[in-house]
C-alpha positions in Angstrom: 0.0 0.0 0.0 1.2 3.2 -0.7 0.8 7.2 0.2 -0.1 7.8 -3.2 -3.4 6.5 -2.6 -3.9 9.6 -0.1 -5.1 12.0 -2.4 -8.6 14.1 -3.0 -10.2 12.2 -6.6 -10.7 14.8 -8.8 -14.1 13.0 -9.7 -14.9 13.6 -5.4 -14.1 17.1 -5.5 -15.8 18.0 -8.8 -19.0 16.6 -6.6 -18.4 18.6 -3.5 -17.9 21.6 -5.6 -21.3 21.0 -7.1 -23.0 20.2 -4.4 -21.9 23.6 -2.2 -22.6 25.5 -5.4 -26.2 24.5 -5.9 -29.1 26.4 -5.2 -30.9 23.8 -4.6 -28.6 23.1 -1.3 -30.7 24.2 1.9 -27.8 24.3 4.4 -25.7 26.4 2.3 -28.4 28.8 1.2 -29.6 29.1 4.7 -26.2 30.4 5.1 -26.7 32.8 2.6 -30.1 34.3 3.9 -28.4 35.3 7.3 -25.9 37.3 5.5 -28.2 38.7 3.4 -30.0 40.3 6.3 -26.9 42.2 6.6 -26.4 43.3 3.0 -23.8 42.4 0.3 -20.1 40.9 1.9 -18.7 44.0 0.4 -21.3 46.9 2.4 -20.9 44.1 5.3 -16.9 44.9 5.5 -17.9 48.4 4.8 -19.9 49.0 7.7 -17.2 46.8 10.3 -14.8 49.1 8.9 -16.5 52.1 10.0 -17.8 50.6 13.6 -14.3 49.5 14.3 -12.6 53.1 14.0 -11.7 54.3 17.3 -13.0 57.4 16.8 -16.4 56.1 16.2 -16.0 53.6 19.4 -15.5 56.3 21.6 -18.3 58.8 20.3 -20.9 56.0 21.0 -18.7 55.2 24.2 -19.8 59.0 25.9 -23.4 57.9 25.3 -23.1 54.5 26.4 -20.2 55.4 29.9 -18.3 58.5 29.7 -15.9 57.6 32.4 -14.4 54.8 30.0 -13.7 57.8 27.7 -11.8 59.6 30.0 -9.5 56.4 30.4 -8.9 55.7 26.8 -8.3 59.5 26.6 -5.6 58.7 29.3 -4.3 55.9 27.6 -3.5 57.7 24.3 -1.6 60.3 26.7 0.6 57.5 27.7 1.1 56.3 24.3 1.7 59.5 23.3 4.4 60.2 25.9 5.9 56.5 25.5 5.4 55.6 28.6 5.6 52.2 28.3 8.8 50.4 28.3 10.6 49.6 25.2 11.1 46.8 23.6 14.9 47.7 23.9 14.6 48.8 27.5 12.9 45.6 28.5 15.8 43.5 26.9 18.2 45.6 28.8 16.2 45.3 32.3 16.6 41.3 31.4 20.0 41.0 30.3 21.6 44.1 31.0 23.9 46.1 29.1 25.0 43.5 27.0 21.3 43.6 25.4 21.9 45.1 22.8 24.9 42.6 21.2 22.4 39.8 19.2 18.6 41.0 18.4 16.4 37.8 18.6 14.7 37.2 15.0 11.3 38.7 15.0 10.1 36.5 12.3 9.7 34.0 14.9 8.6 36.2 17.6 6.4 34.3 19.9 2.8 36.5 20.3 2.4 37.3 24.7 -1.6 35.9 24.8 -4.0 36.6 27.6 -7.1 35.1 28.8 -10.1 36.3 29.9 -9.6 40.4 30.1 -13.3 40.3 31.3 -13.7 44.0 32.6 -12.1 47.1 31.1 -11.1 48.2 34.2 -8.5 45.3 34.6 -7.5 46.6 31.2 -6.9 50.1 32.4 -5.2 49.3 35.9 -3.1 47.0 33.8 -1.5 49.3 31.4 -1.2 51.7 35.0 1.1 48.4 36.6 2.7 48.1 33.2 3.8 51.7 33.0 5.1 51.7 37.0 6.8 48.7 36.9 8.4 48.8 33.1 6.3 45.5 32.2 4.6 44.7 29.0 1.1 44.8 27.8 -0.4 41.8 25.6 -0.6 41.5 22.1 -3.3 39.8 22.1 -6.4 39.5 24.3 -9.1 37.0 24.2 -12.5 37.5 25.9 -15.2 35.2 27.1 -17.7 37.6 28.3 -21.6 37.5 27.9 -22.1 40.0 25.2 -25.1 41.6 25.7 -24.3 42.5 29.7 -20.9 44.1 27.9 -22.9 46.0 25.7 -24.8 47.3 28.6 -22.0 48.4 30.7 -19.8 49.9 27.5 -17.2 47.4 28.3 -17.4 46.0 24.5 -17.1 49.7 23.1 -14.2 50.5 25.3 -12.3 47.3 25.4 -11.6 47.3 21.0 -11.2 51.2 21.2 -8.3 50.4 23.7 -6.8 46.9 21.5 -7.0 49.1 18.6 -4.7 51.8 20.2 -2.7 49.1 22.0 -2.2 47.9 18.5 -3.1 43.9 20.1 -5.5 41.6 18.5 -8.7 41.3 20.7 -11.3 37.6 20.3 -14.9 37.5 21.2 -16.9 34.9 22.7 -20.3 34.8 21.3 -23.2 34.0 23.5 -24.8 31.3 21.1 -22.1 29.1 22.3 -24.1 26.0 24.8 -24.9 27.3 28.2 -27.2 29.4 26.5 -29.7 27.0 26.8 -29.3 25.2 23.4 -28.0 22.2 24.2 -30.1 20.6 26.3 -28.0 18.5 28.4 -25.7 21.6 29.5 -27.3 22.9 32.3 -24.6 25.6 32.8 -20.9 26.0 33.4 -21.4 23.5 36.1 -21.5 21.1 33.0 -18.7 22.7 30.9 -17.3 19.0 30.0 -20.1 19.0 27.7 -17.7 21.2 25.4 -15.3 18.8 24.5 -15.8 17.8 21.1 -17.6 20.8 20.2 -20.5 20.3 21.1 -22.2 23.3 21.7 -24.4 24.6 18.7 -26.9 22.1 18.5 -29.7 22.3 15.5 -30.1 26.1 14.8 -27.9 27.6 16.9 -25.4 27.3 14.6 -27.2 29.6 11.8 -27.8 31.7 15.4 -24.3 32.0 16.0 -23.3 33.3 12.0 -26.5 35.7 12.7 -25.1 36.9 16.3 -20.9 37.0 14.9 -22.6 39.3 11.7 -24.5 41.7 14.4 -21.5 42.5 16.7 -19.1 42.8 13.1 -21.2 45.1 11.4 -22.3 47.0 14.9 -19.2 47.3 16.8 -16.8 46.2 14.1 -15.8 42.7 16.6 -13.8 40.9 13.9 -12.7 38.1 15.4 -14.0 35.4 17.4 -13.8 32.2 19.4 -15.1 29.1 17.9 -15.6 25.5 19.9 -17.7 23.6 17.4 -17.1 21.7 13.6 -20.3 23.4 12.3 -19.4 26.8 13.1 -15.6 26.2 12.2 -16.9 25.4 8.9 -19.7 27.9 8.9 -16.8 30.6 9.6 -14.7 29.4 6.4 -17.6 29.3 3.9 -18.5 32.9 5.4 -15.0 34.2 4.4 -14.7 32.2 1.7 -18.0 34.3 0.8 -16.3 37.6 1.0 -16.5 38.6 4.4 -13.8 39.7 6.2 -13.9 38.3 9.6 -11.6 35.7 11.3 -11.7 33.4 13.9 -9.6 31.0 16.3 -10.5 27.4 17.6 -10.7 27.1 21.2 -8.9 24.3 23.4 -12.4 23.4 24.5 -12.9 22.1 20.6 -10.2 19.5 22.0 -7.5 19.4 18.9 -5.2 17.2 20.5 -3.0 15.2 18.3 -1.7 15.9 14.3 -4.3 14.2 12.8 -7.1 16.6 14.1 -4.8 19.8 13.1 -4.3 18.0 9.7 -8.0 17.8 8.9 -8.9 21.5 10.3 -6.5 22.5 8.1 -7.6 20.6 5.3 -11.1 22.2 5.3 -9.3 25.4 5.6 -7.5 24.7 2.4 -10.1 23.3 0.4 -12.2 26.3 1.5 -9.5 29.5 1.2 -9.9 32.4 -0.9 -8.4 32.6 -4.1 -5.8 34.1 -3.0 -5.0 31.7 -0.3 -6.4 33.4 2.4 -8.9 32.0 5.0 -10.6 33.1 8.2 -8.8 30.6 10.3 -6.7 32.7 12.7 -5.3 30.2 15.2 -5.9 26.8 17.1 -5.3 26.7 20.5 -4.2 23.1 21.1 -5.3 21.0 23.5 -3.5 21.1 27.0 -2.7 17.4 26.7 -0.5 17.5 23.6 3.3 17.7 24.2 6.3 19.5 22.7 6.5 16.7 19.7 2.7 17.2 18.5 3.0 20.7 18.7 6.4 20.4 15.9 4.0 17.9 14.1 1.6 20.1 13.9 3.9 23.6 12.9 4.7 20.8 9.9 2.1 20.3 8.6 0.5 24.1 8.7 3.7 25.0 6.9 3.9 22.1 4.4 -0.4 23.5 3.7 1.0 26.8 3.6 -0.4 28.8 6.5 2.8 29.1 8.8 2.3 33.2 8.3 -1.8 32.8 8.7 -2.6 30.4 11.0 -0.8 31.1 14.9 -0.6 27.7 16.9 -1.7 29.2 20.6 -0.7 27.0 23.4 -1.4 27.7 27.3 1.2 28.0 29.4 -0.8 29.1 32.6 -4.3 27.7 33.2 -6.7 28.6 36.1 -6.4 27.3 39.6 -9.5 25.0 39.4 -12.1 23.3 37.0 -10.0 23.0 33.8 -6.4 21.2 34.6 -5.0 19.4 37.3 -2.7 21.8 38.7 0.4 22.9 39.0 0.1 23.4 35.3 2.9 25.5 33.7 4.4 25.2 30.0 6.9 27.9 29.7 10.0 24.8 29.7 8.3 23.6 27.0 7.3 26.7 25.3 11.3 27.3 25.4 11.8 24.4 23.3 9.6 24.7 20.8 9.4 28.3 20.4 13.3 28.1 18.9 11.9 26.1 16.4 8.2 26.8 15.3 7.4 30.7 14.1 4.0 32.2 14.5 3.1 30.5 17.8 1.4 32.2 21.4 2.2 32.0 24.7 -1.8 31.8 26.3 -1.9 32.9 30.0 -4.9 31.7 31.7 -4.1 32.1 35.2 -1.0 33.1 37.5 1.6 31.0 38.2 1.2 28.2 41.0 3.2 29.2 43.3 1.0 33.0 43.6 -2.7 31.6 43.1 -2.0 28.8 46.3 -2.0 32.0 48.6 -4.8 33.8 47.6 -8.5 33.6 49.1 -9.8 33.0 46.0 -7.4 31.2 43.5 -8.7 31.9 39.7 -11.4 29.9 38.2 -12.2 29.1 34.7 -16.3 29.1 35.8 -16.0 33.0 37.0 -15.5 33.1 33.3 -19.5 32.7 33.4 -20.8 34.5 36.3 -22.5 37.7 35.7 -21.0 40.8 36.8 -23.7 42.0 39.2 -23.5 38.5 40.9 -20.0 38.8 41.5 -19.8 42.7 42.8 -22.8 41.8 45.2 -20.5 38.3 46.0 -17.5 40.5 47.1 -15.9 38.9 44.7 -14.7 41.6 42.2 -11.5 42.8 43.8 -10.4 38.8 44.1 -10.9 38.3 40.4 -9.1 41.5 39.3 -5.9 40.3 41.2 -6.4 36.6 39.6 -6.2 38.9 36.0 -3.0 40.5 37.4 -1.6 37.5 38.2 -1.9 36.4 34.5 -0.3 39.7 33.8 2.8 38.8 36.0 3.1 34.9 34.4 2.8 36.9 30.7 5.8 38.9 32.2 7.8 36.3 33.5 7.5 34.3 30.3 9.0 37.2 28.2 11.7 37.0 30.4 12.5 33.9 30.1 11.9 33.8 26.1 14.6 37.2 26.2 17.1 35.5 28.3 16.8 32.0 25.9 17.1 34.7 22.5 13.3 34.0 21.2 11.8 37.5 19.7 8.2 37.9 21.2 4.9 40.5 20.8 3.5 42.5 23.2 1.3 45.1 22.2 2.8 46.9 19.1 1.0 50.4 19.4 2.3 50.8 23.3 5.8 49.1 22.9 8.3 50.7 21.2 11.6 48.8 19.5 
């Protein structure tokens, strides 16, 4: 038997071609209805492309909580001033004079990822610790926050205004996503295992969630999302594929945990990329149980498909205290390792290092992800989950450090961080 045999027919793919082309396809033209509700692809980009200036975030932002404007007004004082560290200084604060003698390759630069900036607040008092204590900001955020309640509060307004002048990528968590009440044997985050395997967008939802994703691009100009489920993955790729502009990346909870998995995600993203090679596909954030070897595998095979530059492999290197891993949980050995190696890769931070969440009242917890934020005020529990976020902050920190002292490039947030 040979590898030869391991190839698309051209008779199969003439056939799927046909089939997704037909109008006579329901699931595909239901696809097509949603966007419709929203216009042409083209007047669909246009009107993200408006809602996601920062200019137009903060003029609805004074309706919606002018004290956020008065913070994002500070922040652009600070960025104006260069008040956060340098890229340069930081390498100098690490290493010392001697810094400046070999500049890590920045083609390989490893992206510094955090998870969940919830609140703008924590946003806010971050870039004030960063500034004081010459640390770096994220370039790139990720979000699981009920949407609607951040809507409310201005939260979602003020949070991309302050990415976009940060210069760091920012990712959504839809509310369609299972503990809505779709799936009917998710009763809440209490049940959360009934992710794994991507699970959550049963029967309509997943038409709900293309519906919700167009809404928040075309109304706030959120480009970029979190996605846990095969319909909706390939939902996503038939919707860029269909001109629109957004992108999305794969959640651990979607459990991609070994090559073969990557290698048919990235199939469908191949056999479903624009003609110019392009697809929505953003990243995959692996599961915690693969090891240094998968994750080479897997760099591999996105290079030998052609999406090394397109397609970042995120890994976690800190994960909450409770109700996801069995703790201590810490990667940053292992990111080492393959970081010298595999380009276009982030360093996810969760939670704090071991060692600092053991002392705290309350050590950070993946389910505060879904509590709402009146619940948790009236809980006394608001203080205790902006120090787990800062804790994050400090295991992002210490990770640049150590990637700076083993020569590995990284990205904090480009627009705050000078070279």
């Amino acid at each position: 038997m040979s590898s030869e045999m391991c190839y698309l027919g051209e008779k199969a793919v003439a056939e799927i071609n046909a089939y997704l082309s037909s109008k006579k396809n329901s699931v595909i033209q239901s696809l097509v209805n949603v966007i419709k509700k929203y216009g042409t692809p083209q007047e669909i980009n246009e009107r993200a492309k408006e809602a996601r200036k920062v200019e137009n975030l903060i003029a609805r932002l004074k309706h919606a909580e002018p004290s956020y404007v008065k913070d994002l007004e500070w922040l652009e004082e600070q960025k104006e001033r260069k008040a956060f560290v340098s890229i340069s200084d930081f390498r100098k604060k690490v290493l010392g004079e001697g810094a400046g003698a070999t500049l890590p390759d920045e083609s390989s630069a490893v992206t510094l990822e955090i998870s969940a900036l919830q609140y703008f607040p924590w946003f806010i008092a971050e870039a004030k610790r960063a500034i004081e204590k010459g640390e770096l900001m994220p370039g790139r955020y990720i979000r699981v926050r009920n949407m609607r309640e951040q809507v409310k509060d201005g939260d979602l307004l003020a949070v991309h205004a302050a990415t976009e002048m940060a210069g760091a990528s920012c990712v959504e968590t839809l509310d369609t996503k299972g503990t809505d009440g779709s799936n009917i044997h998710l009763m809440g985050p209490e049940t959360i295992t009934g992710y794994f395997g991507g699970i959550g967008q049963p029967n309509e939802h997943a038409l709900a969630w293309v519906d919700e994703f167009l809404y928040y691009y075309t109304n706030y100009g959120v480009q970029e999302v979190l996605n846990v489920n095969e319909g909706t993955i390939l939902l996503a790729l038939l919707l860029y594929k269909l001109g629109v502009d957004i992108k999305f990346k794969i959640s651990v909870f979607k459990g991609i945990d070994n090559p073969y998995s990557f290698l048919w995600t990235l199939i469908a993203a191949r056999l479903l990329a624009r003609d110019d090679g392009t697809t929505a596909l953003s990243g995959i954030n692996l599961s915690n149980s693969v090891n240094a070897a998968t994750i080479k595998v897997a760099a591999q095979i996105r290079r030998d498909l052609g999406f090394e530059d397109q397609v970042r492999i995120e890994h976690h290197i800190t994960e909450t205290a409770h109700s996801i891993v069995r703790q201590p949980y810490c990667r940053r050995d292992e990111l080492i390792e393959v970081a010298a190696t595999v380009p276009n890769i982030s360093a996810k931070h969760e939670g704090g290092d071991f060692e600092d969440e053991t002392s705290l009242d309350h050590p950070s917890d993946i389910l505060d992800y879904f509590r709402a934020k009146e619940e948790i005020i009236a809980s006394g529990h608001w203080e205790s989950l902006e120090k787990n976020y800062m804790l994050k902050h400090a295991a992002l920190n210490r990770t640049a450090e150590s990637l700076t002292k083993h020569g590995i490039a990284f990205v904090a947030a480009r627009g705050l961080h000078s070279r």
